[in-house]
N, C-alpha and C positions, 0 to 999 in steps of 0.2 A: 552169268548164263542162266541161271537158276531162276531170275527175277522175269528174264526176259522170254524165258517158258511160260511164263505164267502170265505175262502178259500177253502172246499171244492168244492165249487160251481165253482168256477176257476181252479183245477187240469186238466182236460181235455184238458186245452189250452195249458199245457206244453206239449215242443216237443224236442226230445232232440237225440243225437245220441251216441253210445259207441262203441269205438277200442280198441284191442288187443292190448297195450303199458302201461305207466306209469304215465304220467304226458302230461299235455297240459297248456302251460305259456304261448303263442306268440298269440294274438288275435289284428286282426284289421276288424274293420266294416264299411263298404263302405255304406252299406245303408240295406233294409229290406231284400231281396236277397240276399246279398251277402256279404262274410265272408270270410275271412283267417284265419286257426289257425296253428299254427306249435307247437311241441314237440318234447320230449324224442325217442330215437330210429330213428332219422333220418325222425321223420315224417311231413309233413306239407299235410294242406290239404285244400280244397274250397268247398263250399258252393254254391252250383247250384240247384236256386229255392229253392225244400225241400229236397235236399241231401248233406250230407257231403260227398264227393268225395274222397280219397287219390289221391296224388301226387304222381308220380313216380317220384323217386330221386335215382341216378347215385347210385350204390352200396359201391361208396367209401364214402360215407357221411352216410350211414344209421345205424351208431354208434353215429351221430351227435345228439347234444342236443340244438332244436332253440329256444332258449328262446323267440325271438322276432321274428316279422315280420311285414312288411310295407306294403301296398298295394296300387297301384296307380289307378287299376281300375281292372273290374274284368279278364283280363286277365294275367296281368303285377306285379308284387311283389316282395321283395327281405326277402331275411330270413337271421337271424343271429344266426352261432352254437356260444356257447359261449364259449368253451377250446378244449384243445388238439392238437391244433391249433384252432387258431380262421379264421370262413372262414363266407361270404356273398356269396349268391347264387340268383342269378337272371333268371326269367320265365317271356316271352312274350307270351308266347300262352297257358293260362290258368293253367301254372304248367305240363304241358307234355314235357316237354323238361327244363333243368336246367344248368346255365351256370355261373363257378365260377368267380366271381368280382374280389373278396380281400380275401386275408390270410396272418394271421401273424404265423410260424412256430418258434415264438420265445418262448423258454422254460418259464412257470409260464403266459400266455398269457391268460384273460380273457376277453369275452367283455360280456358287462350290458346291453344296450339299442341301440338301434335306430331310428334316428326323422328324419323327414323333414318338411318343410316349406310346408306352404298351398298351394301353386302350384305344390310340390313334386321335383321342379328343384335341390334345395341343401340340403345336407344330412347333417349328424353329425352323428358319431359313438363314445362310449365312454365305457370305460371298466376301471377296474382296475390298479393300476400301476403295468409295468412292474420290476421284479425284479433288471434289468439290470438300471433301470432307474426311484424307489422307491418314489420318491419325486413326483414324478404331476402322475396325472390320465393319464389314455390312450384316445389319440381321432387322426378321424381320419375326415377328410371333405370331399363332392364329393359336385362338380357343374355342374355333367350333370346324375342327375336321378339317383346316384348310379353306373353308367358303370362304373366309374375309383373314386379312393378316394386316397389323398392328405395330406401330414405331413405339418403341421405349428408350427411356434414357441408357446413353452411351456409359461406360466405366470405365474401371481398370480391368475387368475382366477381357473387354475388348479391345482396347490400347494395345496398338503397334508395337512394337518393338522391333531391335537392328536381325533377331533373330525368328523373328513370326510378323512379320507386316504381310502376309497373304496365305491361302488355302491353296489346294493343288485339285482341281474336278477329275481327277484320272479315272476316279472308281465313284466315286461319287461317294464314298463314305472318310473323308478326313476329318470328321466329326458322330461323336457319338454322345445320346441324353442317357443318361445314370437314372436322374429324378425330375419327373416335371408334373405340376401343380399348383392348383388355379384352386384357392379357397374365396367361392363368392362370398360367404358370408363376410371375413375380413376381407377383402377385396384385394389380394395378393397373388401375387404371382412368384413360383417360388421352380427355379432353376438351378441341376447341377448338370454338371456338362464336360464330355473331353475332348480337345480339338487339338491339332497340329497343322504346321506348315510348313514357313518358310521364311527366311531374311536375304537380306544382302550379306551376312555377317554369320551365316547357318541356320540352324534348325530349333527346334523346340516345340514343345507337347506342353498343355497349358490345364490345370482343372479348375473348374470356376463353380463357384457358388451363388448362385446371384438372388436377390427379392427386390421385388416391383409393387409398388401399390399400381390399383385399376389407372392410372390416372400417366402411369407410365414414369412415374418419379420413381430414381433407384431408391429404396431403401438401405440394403443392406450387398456386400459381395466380399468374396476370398476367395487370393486366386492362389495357386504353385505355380510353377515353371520347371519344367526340367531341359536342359539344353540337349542336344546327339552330339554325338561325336564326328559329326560329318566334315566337311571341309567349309569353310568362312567363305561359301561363291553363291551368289545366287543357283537357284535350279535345284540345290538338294534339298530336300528335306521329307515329311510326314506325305506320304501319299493315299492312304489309306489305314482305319483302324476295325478290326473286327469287332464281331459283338462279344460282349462281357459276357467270361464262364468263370466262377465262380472268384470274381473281382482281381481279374485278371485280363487283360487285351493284348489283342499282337498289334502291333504298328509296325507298319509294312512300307517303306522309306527307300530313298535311294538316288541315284541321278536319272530320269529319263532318256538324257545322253549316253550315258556310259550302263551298261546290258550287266558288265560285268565289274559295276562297281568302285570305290577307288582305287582296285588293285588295275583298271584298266584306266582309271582319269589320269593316275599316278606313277605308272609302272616304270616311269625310269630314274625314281626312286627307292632308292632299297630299304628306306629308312618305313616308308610307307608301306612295307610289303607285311609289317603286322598289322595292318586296318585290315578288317574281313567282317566289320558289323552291321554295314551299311544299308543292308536287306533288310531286316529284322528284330524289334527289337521284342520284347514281354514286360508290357507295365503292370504293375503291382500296385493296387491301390484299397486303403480303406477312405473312413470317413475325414481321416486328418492329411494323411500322409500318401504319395506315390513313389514309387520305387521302379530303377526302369534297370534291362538285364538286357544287353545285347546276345543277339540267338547266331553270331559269325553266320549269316548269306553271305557270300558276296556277289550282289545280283541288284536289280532293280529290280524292286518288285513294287507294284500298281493296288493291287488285293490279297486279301485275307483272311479266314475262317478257323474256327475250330470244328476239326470233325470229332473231338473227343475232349476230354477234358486236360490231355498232353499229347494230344498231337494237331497239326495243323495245317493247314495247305494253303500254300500262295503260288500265284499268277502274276504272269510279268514279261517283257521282251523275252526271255530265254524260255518262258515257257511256264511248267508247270513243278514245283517242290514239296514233298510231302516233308516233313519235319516233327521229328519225333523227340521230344526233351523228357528225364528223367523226374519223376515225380517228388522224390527226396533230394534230391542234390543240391547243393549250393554252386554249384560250378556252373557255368556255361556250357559244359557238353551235352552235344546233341548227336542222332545220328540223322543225317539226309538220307533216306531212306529212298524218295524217291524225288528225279530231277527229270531233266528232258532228255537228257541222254540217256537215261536207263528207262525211263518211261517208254520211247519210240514214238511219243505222241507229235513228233513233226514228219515222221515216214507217213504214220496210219495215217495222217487227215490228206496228205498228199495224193499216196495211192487212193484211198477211197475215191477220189475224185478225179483219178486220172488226170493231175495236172503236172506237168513239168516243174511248175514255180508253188516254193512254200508258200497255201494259201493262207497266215497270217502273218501281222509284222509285228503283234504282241496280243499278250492276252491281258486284258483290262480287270477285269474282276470277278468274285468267285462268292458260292455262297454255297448254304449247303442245308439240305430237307433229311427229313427220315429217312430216307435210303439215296440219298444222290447226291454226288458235287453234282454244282451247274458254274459253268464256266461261259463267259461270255468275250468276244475281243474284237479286232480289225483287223485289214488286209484288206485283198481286192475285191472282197465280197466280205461280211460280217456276219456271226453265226454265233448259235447257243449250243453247248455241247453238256448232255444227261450221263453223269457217271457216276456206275454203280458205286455204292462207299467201300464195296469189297475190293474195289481193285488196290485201293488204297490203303484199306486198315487189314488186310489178310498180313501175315507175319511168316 
């Protein structure tokens, strides 16, 4: 009762906006102003002060689905459709003008994510393998901001496996860059990198190290693996990873299928009914070694963030969970602090809107500025939702 005074008391502060499409997965957040999100139908759109703007994009793309999108600053940004051809789109002045980079027109072509490095100089693209070439994932590298992107030799870094032969575009972050660096003077290119997916056979989270000369020959690579615990089926696995707090990351996992995990894939199992990890796990990692700590969701969850250095919020079919883990402990206990039932965050967006029918069918992904979660997802309209950090970190 106590929680849900207090949320009442905070609805006001939510601010949110909703378009005429489907789905909204490609969110990056520059700071309290400003905002990219792209989706379904060719849309991508900015965030000016307190409007969500559309973008005008060329009419041959606005069948395009961007799952992802980058932003350098708030003029400048690149988007990624993810099939049908796979194509990057680049905007210097605010998203009014758009100008295609990269396209792949090769049959069964997907791509998953798009990162860059903390200056924004080198890129990484990585998608699926293609059919043509089944065995490594797709990727693809740019050393000038994205204007142009570059084939380098395949490894073991990217070899398939029965527990990782694809990524999952849910949130557009199933991939995160640690290290990247391009020394011209040796002509090197020099990659670390965290990614997860998916198998026929489960799950697994992968760290790689990789060096290229200019010329695109591997030089040097080391990889780890860690498997989940998930079930040996297609569909589960890494759906998204947040950004690294202090060499730590959440990986945000699950079925898309099942809302509520494999207590609901599996429930007429009793044997089954101690799985409860399949949301969430917390990888630990230095320069040698990863270590991975399931955080018990039992949820699907799509995104992921740190609002602090132990706590953390993820989005997902069921909604929103704020998650709070002890900072000394060895154990796995946490408390859920907050989830969608105690939130009331499926009444308020309802009533706001005066509609009969819950308008989302999940929330895609989440991110988080100096003062605000930003939350983005689908339904019968698609929408960006500004939440203050208080509603969440108040105790």
């Amino acid at each position: 009762m106590h929680y849900f005074k207090r949320f009442i008391f905070t609805l006001i502060l939510f601010q949110f906006a909703f378009l005429n499409a489907q789905s909204l997965r490609g969110l990056f957040v520059l700071n309290d102003t400003q905002v990219w999100v792209s989706g379904s139908n060719g849309y991508i759109g900015r965030l000016n002060a307190d409007t969500l703007q559309s973008c005008y994009v060329p009419v041959e793309y606005r069948k395009k689905d961007f799952r992802d999108i980058h932003a350098f600053s708030g003029a400048h940004a690149i988007a990624m459709s993810v099939s049908d051809s796979g194509v990057l789109l680049k905007t210097r002045d605010f998203g009014r003008n758009w100008r295609e980079v990269f396209r792949d027109n090769e049959s069964g072509v997907f791509f998953d994510v798009i990162e860059f490095n903390e200056s924004g100089n080198l890129g990484l693209l990585m998608g699926d393998p293609l059919p043509s070439n089944p065995d490594y994932l797709y990727f693809r590298v740019s050393l000038d901001s994205g204007d142009h992107w570059i084939e380098l030799s395949n490894g073991k870094w990217n070899h398939t496996s029965s527990k990782l032969d694809a990524l999952f575009a849910a949130s557009g972050s199933s991939m995160r860059i640690l290290n990247f660096d391009y020394d011209e003077s040796r002509g090197v290119i020099s990659l670390k990198l965290v990614f997860g997916g998916g198998g026929s056979k489960g799950a697994s989270l992968r760290m790689a190290h990789v060096n290229w000369n200019i010329y695109g020959e591997l030089l040097s690579e080391k990889i780890t693996d860690i498997p989940l615990n998930l079930p040996a089926e297609r569909g589960w696995g890494v759906y998204g990873l947040s950004q690294v707090m202090n060499n730590q990351i959440v990986v945000a996992g699950g079925h898309w299928q099942y809302p509520n995990g494999q207590l609901q894939a599996q429930d007429s199992l009793l044997i089954n009914k101690q799985f409860c990890n399949d949301g969430l796990y917390l990888l630990t990692f230095s320069n040698t070694t990863m270590s991975l700590r399931p955080l018990n969701l039992c949820n699907y969850v799509s995104g992921t963030a740190f609002i602090s250095d132990n706590e953390i919020i993820s989005v997902g079919t069921n909604g929103v969970s704020k998650l709070q883990f002890p900072r000394k402990r060895s154990d796995a206990t946490e408390s859920l602090s907050w989830n969608v039932s105690q939130l009331g965050i499926t009444e308020y967006l309802t009533n706001s809107i005066s509609s009969s029918a819950i308008p989302f069918k999940g929330l895609n992904s989440v991110s988080v500025s100096e003062r605000y979660v930003w939350i983005i997802g689908s339904g019968s309209k698609y929408f960006l939702l500004r939440i203050p950090k208080s509603v969440y970190t108040i105790h």
